[in-house]
Backbone of each chain as ProteinMPNN parsed JSONL, in Angstrom:
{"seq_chain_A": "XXXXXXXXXXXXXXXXXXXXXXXXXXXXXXXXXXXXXXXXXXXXXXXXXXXXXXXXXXX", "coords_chain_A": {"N_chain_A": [[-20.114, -4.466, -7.878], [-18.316, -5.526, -4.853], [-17.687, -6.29, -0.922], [-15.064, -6.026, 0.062], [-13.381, -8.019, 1.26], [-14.639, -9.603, 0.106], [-13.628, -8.874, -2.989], [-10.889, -9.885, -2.242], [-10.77, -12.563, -1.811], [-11.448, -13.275, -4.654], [-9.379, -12.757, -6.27], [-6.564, -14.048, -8.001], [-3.872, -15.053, -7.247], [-1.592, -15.92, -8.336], [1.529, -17.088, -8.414], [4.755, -15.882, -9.325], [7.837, -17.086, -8.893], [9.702, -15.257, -10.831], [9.268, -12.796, -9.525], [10.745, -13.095, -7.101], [13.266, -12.254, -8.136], [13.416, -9.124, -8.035], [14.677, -6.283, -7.357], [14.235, -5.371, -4.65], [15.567, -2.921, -3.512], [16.129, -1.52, -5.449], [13.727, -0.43, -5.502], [11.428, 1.936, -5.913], [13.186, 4.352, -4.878], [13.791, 6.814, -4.31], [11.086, 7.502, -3.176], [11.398, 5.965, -0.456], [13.285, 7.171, 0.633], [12.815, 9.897, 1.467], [10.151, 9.152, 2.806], [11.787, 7.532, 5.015], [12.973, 9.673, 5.942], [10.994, 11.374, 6.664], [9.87, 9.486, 8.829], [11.905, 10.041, 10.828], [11.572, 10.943, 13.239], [9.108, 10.266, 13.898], [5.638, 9.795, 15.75], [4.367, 7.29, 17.037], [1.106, 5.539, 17.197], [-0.814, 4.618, 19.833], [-1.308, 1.985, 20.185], [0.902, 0.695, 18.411], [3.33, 1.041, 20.563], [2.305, -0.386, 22.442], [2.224, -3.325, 21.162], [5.014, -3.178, 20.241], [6.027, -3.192, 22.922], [4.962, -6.075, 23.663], [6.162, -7.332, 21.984], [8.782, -7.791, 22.919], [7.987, -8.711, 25.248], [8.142, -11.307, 24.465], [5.47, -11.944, 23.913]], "CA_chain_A": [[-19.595, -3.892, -6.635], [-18.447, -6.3, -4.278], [-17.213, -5.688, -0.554], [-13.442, -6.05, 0.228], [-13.198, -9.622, 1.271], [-15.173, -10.841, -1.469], [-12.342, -9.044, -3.821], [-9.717, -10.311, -1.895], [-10.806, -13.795, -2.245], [-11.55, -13.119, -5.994], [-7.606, -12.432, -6.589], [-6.225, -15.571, -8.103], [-2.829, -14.855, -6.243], [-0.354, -16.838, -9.215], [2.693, -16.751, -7.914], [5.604, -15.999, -10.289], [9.167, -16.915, -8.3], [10.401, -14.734, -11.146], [9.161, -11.367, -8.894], [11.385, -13.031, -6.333], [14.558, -11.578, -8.516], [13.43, -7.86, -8.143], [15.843, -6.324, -6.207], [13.167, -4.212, -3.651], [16.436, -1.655, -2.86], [16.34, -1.153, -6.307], [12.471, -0.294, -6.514], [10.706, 3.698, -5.23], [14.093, 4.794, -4.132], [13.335, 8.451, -4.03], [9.794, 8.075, -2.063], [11.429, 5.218, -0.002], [13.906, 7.807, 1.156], [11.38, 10.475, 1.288], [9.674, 8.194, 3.239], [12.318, 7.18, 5.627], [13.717, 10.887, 6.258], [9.857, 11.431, 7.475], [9.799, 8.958, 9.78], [12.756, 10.114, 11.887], [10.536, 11.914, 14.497], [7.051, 9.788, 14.27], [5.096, 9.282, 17.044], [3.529, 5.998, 16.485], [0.158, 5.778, 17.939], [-0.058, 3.683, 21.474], [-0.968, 0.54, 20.141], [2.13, -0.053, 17.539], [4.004, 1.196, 21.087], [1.961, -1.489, 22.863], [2.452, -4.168, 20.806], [6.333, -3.715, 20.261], [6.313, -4.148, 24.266], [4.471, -7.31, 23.965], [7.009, -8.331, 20.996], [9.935, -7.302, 23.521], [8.539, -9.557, 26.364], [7.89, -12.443, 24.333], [4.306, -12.404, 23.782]], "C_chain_A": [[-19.593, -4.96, -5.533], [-17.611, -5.371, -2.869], [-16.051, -6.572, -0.737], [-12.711, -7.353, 0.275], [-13.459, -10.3, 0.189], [-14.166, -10.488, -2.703], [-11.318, -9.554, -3.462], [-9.708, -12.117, -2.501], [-11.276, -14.076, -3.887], [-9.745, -13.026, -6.295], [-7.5, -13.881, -6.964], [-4.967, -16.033, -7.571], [-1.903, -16.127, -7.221], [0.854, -16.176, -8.527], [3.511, -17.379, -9.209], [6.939, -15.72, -9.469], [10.044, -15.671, -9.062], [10.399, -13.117, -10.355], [10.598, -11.483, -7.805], [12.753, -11.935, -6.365], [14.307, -10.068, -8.627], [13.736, -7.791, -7.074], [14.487, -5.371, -5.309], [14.111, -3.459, -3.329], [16.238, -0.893, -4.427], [14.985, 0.033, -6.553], [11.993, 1.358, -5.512], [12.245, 4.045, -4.18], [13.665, 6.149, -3.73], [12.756, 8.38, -2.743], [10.25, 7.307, -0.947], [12.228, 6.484, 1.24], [13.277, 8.926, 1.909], [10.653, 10.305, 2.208], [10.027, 8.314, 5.002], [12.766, 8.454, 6.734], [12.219, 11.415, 7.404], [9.735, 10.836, 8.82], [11.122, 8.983, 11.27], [12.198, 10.714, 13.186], [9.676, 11.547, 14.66], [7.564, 9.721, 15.677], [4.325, 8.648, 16.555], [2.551, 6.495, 17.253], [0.203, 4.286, 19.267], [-0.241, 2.46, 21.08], [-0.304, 0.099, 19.322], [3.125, 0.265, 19.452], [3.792, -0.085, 22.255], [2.516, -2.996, 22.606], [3.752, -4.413, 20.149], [6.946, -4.152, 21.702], [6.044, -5.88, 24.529], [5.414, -8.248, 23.457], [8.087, -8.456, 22.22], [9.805, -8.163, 24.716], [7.803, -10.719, 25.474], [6.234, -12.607, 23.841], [3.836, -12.369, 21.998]], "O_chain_A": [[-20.695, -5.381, -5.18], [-17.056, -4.292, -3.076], [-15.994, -7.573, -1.452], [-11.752, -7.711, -0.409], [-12.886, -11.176, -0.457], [-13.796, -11.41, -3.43], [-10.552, -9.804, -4.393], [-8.949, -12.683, -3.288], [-11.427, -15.254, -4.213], [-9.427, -14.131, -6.734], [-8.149, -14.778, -6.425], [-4.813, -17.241, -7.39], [-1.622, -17.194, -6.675], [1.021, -15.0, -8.202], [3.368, -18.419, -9.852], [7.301, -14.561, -9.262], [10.898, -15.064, -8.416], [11.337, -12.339, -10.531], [11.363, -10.542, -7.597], [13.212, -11.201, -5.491], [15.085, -9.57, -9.441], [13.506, -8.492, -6.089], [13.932, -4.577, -6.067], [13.613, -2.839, -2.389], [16.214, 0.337, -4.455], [14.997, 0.983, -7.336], [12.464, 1.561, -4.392], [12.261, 3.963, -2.952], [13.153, 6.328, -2.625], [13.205, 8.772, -1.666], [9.626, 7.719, 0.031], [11.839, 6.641, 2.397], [13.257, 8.783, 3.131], [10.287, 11.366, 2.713], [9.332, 8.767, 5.912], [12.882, 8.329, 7.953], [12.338, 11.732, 8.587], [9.529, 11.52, 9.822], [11.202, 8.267, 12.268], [12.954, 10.761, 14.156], [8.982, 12.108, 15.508], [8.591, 9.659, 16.353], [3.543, 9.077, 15.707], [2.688, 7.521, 17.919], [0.998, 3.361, 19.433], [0.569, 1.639, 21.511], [-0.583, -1.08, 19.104], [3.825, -0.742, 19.56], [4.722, -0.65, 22.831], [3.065, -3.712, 23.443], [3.931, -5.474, 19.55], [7.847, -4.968, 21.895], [6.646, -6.663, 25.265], [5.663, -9.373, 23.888], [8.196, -9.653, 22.488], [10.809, -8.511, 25.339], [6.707, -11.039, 25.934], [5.975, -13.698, 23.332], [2.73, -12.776, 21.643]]}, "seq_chain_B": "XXXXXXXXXXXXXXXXXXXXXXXXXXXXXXXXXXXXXXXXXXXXXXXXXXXXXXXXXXXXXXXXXXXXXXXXXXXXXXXXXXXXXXXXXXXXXXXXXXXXXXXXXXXXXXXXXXXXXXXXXXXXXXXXXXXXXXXXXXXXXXXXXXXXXX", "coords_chain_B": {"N_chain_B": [[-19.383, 0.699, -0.68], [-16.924, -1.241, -2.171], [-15.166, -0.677, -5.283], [-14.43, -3.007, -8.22], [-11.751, -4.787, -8.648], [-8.543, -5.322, -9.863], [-8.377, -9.311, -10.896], [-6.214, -10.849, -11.464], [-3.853, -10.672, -9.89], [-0.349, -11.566, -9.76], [2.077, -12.776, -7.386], [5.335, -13.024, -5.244], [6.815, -15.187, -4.174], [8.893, -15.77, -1.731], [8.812, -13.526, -0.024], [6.356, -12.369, -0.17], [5.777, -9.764, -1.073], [5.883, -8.43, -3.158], [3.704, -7.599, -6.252], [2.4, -8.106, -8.63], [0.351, -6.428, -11.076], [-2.113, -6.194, -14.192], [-3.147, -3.005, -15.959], [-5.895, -2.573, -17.343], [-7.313, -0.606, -19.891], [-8.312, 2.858, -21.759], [-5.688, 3.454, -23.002], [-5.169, 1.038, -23.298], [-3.004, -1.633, -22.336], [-0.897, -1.727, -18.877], [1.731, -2.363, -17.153], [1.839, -2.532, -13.629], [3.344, -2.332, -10.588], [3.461, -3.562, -7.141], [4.484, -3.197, -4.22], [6.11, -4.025, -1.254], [7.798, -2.562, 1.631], [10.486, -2.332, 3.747], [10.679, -0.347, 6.461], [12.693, 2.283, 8.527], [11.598, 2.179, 10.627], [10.571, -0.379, 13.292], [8.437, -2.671, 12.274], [7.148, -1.7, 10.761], [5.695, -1.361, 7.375], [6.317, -0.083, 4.475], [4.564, 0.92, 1.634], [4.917, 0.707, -2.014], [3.94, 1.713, -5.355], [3.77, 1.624, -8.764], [4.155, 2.192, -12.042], [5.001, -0.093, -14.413], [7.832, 0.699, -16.965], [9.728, -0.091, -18.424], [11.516, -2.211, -19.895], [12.325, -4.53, -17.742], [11.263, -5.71, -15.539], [11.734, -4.656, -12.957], [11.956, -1.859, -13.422], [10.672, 1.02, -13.106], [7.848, 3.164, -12.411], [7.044, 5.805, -10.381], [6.036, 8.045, -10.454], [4.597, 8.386, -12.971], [1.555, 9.383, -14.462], [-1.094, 7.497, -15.655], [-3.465, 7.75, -16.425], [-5.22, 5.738, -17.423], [-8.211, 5.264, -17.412], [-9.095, 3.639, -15.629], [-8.785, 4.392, -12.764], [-10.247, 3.783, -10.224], [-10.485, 1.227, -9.916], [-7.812, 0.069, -10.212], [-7.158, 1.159, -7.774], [-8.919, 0.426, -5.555], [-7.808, -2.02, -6.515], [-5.503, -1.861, -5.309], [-6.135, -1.613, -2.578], [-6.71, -4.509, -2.072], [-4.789, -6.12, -2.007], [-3.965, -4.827, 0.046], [-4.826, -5.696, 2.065], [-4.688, -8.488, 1.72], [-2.245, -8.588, 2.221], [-1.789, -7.702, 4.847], [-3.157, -9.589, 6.056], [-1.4, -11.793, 5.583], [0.136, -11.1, 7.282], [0.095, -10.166, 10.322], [0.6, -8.187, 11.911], [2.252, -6.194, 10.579], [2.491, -2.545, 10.194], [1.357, -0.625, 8.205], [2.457, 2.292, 5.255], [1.865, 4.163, 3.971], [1.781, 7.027, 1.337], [1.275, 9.623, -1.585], [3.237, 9.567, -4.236], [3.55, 12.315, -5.246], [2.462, 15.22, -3.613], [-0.474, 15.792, -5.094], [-1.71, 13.059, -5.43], [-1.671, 12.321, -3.107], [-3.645, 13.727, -2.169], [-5.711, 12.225, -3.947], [-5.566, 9.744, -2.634], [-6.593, 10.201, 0.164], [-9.174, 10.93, -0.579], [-10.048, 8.823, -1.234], [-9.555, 7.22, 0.745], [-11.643, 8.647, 2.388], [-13.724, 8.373, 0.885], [-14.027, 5.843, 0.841], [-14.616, 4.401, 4.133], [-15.848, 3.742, 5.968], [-16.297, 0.764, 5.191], [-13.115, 0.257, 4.882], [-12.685, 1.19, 7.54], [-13.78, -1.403, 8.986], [-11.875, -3.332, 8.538], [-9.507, -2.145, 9.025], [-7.34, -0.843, 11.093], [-7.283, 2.412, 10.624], [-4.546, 5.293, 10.216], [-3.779, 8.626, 10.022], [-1.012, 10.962, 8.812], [0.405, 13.136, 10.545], [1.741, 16.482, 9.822], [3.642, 17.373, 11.338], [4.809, 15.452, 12.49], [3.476, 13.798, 14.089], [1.054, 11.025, 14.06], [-2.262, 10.125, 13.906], [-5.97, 8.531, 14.69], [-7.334, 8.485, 11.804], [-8.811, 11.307, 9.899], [-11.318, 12.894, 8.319], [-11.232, 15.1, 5.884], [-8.375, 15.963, 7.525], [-5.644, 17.373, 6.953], [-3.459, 15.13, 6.368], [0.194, 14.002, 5.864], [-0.014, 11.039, 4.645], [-0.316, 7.702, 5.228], [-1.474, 5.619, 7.305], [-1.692, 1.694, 7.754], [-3.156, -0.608, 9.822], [-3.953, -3.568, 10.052], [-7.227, -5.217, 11.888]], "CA_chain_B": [[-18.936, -0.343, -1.57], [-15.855, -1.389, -3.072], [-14.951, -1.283, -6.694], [-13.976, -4.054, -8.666], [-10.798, -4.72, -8.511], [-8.186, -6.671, -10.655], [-8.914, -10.318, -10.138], [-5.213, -11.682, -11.963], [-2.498, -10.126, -9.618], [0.622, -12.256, -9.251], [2.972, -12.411, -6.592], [6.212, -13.473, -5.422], [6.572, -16.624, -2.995], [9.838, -15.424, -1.008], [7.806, -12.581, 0.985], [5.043, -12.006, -0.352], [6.161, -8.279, -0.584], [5.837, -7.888, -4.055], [2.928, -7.985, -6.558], [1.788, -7.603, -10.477], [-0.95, -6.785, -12.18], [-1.575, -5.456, -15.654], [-4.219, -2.134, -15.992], [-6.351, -2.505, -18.811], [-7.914, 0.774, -20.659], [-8.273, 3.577, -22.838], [-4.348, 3.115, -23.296], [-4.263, -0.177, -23.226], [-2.589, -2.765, -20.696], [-0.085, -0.741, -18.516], [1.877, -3.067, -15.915], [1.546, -2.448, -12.273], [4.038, -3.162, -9.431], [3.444, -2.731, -5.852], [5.714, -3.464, -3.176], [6.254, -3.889, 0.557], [9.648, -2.689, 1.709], [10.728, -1.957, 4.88], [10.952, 1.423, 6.817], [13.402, 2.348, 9.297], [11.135, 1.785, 11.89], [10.374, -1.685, 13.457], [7.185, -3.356, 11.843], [6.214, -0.404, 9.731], [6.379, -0.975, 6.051], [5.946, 1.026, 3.156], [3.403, 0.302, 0.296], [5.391, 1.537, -2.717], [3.278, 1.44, -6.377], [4.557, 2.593, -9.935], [4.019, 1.472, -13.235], [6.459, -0.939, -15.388], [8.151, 1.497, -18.108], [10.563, -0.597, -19.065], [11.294, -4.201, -20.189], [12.721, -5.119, -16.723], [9.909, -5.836, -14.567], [11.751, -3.622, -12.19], [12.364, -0.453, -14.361], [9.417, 1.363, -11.938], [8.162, 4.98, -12.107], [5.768, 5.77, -9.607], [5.032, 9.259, -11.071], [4.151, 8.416, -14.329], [0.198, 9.554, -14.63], [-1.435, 6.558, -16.488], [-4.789, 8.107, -17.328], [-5.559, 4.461, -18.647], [-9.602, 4.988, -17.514], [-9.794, 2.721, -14.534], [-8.728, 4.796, -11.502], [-10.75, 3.079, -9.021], [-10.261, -0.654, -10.449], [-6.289, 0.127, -9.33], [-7.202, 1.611, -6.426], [-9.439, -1.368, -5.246], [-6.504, -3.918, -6.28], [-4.156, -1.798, -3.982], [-6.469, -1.943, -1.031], [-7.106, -5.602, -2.078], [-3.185, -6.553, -2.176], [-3.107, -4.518, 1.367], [-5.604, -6.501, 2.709], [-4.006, -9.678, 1.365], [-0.656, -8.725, 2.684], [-1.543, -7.729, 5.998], [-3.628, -11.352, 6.467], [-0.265, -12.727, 5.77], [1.486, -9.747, 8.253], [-0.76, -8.849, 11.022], [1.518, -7.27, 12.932], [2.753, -5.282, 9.746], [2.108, -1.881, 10.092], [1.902, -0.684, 6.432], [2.388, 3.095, 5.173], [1.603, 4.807, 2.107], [1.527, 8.233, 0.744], [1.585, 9.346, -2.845], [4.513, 9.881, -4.427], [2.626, 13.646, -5.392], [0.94, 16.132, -3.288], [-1.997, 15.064, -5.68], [-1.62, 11.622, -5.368], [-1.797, 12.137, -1.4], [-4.787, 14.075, -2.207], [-6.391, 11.313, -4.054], [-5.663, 8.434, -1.226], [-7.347, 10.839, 1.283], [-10.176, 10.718, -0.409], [-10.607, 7.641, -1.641], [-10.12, 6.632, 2.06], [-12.645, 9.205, 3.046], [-14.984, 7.75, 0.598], [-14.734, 4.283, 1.35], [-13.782, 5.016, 5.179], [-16.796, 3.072, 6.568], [-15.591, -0.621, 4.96], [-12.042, -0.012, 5.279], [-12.189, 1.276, 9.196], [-14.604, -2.112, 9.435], [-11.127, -4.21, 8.68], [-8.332, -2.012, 9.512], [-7.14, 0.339, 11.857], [-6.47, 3.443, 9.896], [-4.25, 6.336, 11.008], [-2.966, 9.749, 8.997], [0.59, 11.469, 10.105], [0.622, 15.121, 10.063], [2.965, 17.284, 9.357], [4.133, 17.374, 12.809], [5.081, 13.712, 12.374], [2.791, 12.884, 14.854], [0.119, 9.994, 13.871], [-3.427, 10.22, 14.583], [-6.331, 8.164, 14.012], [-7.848, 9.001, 10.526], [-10.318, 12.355, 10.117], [-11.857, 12.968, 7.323], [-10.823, 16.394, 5.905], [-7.128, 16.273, 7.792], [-4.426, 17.708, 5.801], [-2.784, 13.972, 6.019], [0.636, 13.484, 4.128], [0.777, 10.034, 4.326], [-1.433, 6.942, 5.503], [-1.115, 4.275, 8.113], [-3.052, 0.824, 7.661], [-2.761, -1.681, 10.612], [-5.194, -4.844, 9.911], [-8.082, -4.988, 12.738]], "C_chain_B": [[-17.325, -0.588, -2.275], [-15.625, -1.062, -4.985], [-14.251, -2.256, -7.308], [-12.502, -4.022, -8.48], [-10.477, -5.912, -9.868], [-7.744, -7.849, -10.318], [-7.356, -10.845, -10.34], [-4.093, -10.863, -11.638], [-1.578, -11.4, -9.315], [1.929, -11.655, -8.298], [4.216, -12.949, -6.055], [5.734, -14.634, -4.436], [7.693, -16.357, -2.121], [9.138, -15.137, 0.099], [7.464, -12.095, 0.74], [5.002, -10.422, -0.413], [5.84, -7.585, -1.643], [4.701, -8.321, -5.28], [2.624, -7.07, -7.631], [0.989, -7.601, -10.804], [-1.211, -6.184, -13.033], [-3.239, -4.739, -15.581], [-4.665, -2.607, -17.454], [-7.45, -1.315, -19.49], [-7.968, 1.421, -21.57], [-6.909, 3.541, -23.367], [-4.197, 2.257, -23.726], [-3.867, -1.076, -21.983], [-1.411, -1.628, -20.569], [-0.029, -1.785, -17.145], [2.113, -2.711, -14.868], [2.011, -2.659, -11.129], [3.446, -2.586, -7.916], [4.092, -3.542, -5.009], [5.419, -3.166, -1.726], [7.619, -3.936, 1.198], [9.892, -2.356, 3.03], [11.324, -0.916, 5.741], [12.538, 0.853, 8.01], [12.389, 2.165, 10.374], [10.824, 0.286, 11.761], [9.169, -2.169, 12.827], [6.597, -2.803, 11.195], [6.959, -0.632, 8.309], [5.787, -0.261, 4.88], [5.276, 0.432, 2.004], [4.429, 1.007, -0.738], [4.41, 0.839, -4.108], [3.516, 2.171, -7.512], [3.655, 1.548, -11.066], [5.432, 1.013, -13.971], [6.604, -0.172, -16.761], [8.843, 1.088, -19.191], [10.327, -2.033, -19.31], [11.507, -4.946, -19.537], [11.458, -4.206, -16.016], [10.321, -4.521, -13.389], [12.535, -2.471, -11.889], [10.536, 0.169, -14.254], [9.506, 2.826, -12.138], [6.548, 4.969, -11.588], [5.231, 7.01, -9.384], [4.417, 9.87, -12.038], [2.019, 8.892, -13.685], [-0.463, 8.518, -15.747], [-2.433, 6.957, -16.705], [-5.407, 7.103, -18.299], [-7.464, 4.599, -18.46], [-9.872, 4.249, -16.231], [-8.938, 2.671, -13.001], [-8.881, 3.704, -10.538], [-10.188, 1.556, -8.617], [-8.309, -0.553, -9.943], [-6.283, 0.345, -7.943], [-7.743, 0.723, -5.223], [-8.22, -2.567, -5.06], [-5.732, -3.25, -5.332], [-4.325, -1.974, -2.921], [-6.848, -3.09, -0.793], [-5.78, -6.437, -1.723], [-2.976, -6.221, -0.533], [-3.3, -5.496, 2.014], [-4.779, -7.93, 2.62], [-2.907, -9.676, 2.174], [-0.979, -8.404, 4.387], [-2.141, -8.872, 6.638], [-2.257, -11.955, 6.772], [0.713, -12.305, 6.924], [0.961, -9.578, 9.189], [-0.268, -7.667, 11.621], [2.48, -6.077, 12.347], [1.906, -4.068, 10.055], [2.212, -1.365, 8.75], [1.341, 1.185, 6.061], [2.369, 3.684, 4.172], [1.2, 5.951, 1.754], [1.714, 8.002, -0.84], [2.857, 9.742, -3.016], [4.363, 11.765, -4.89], [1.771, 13.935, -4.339], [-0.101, 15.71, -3.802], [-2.28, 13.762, -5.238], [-1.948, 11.234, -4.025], [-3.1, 12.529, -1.197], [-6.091, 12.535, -2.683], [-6.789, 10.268, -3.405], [-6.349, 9.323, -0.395], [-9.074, 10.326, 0.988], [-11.048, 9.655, -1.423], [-10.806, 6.568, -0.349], [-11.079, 7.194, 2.901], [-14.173, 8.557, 2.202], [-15.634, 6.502, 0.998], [-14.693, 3.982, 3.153], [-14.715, 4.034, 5.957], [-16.482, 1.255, 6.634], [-14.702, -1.038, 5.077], [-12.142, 0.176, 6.894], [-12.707, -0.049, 9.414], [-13.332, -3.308, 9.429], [-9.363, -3.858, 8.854], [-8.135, -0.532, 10.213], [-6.297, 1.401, 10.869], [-5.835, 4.872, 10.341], [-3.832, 7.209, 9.86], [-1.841, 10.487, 10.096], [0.005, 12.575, 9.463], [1.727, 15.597, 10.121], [4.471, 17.063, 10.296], [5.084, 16.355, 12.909], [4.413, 13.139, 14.022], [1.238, 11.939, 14.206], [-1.255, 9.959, 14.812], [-4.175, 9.293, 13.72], [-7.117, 9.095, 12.733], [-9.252, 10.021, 10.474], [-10.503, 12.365, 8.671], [-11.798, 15.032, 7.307], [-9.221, 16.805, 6.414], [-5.767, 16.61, 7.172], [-3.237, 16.143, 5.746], [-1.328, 14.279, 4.979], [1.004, 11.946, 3.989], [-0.488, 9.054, 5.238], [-1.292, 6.04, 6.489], [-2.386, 3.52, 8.099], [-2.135, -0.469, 8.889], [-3.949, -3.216, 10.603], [-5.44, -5.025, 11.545], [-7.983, -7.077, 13.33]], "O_chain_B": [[-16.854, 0.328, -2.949], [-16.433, -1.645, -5.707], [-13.15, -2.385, -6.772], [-12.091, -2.937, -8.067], [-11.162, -6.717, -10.498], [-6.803, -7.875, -9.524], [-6.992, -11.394, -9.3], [-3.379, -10.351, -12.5], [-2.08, -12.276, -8.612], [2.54, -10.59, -8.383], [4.293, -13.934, -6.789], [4.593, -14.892, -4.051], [7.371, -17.089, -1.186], [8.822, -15.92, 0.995], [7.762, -10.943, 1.054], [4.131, -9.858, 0.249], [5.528, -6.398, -1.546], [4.69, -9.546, -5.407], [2.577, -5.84, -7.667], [0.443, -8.683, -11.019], [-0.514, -5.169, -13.005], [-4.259, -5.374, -15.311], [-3.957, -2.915, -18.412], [-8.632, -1.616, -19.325], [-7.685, 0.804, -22.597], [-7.0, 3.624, -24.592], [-3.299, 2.129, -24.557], [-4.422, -1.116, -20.885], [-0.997, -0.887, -21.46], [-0.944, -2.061, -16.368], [3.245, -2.26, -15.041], [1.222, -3.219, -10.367], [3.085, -1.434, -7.673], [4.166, -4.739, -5.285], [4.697, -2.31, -1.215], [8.371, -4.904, 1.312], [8.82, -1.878, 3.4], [12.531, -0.692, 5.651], [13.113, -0.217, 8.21], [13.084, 1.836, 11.336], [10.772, -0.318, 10.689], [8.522, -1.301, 13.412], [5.469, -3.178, 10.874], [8.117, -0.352, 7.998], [4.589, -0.045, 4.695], [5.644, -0.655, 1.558], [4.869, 2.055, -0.264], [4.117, -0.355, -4.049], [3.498, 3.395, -7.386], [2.878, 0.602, -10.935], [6.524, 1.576, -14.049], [5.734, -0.293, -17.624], [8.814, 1.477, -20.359], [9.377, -2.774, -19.059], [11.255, -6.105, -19.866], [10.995, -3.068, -15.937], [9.528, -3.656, -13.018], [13.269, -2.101, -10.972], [9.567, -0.098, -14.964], [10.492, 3.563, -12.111], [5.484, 4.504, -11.998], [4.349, 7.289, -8.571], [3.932, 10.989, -12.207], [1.529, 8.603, -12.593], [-0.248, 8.895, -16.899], [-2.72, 6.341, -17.731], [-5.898, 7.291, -19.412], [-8.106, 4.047, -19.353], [-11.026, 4.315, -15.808], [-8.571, 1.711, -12.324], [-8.019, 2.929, -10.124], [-9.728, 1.008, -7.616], [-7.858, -1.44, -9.219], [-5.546, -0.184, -7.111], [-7.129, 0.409, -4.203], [-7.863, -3.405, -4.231], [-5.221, -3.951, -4.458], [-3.471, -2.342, -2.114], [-7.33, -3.307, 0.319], [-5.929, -7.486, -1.097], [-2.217, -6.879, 0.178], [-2.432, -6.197, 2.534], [-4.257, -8.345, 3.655], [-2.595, -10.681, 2.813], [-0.245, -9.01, 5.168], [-1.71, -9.196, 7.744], [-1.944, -12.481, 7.84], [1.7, -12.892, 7.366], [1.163, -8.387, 9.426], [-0.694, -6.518, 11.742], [3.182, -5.298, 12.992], [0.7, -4.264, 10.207], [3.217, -1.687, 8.116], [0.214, 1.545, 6.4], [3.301, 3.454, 3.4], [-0.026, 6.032, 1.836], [2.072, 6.966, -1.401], [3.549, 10.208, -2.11], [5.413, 12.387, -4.728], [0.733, 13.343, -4.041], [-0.871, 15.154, -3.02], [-3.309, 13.579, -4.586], [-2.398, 10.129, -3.721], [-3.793, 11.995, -0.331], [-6.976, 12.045, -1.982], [-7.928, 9.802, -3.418], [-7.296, 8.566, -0.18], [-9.878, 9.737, 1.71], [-12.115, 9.678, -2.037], [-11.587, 5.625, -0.223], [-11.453, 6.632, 3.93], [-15.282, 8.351, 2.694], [-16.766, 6.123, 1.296], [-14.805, 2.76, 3.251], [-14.048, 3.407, 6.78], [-16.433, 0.58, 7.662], [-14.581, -2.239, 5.319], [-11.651, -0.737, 7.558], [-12.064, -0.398, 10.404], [-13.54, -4.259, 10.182], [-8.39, -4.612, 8.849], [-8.645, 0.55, 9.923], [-5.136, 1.314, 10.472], [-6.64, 5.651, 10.851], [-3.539, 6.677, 8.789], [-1.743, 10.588, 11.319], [-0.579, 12.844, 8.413], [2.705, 14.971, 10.528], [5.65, 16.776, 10.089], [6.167, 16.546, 13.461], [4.866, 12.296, 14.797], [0.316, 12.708, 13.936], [-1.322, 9.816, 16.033], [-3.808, 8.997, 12.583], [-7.392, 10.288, 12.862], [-10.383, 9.711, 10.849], [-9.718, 11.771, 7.933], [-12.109, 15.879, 8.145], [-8.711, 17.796, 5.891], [-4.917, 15.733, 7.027], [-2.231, 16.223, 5.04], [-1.408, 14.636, 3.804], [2.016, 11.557, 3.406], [-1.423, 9.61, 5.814], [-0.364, 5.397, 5.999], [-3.536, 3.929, 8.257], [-1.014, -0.972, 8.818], [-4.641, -3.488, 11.584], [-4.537, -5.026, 12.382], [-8.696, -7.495, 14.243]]}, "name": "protein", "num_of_chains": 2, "seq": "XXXXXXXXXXXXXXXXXXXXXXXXXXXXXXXXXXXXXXXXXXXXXXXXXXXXXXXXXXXXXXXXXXXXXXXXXXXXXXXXXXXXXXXXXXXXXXXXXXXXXXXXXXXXXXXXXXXXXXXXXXXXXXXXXXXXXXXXXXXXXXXXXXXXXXXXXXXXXXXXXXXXXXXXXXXXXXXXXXXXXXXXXXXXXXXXXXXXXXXXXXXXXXXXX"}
């Protein structure tokens, strides 16, 4: 039982360019949609509303 | 505490969005995709996670029930992959329900169990029904998850 960090830095993180060629439109279409249809009405909470102001003036 | 997780995920090098790793259990090996795709909203993206059915890596069903034996040990690598990905993202907001009622059940309370280590490295919120977003209760009918790295 390790905590969270210590698995993270356990990961050996190989990178295989071949993932690059999966199309991601291709991949959880359903839940993506699903998903998407959900999010037409969020209310983020204040600090994603915060920190798209900050994006918006530059910071 | 955490549970182990699996140590040999690979991932792409583009953007880092997408990531493999193979279950090993009472089944057998059973391959593993999970994904980071991008919502309609600005900076919010979607965790998506299935198993590989087919012979193309991404021939994905993410309501198969794998009953391979090692629940947790997946469940670990997904919050190990989040973790990973939102280091590389901070500013990613990242969202994840199951693809099942059950499945939504199970993330609840696998984030109510571990709820103490994860709140310690990311801001966690649940949407309700409503589609309004609150931070995370324990017990909240949740259908869906928000993880923002702390």
């Amino acid at each position: 039982m390790k905590n969270l960090i210590e698995e993270a830095a356990k990961i050996k993180g190989i990178v295989n360019p071949a993932l690059n060629d999966i199309d991601i439109d291709k991949l959880f279409v359903e839940q993506r949609e699903k998903t998407n249809k959900m999010l037409s009405n969020i209310k983020m909470p204040d600090a994603y509303y915060e920190q798209q102001r900050r994006k918006a003036e530059g910071k | 505490m955490m549970h182990d997780s699996y140590a040999e995920v690979i991932e792409n090098d583009d953007d880092f969005g997408r990531f493999y790793f193979v279950s090993t259990g009472k089944k057998g090996e059973i391959k593993k995709i999970i994904a980071f795709t991008p919502s309609t909203v600005d900076e919010l993206y979607q965790l998506g996670f299935g198993d590989v059915i087919g012979d193309d890596v991404d021939d994905v069903d993410d309501k198969v029930v794998s009953d391979n034996g090692d629940r947790d040990k997946v469940l670990a690598t997904i919050v190990v992959v989040l973790y990973r990905y939102t280091e590389r993202y901070p500013n990613r907001w990242v969202l994840f329900q199951g693809s099942t009622n059950s499945r939504t059940r199970l993330y609840r309370m696998a984030i109510t169990l571990h709820h103490e280590e994860l709140s310690s490295l990311f801001d966690i919120y649940g949407l309700l029904a409503g589609d309004e977003v609150i931070p995370f209760q324990k017990g909240a009918p949740f259908t869906a998850f928000l993880f923002k790295k702390k």
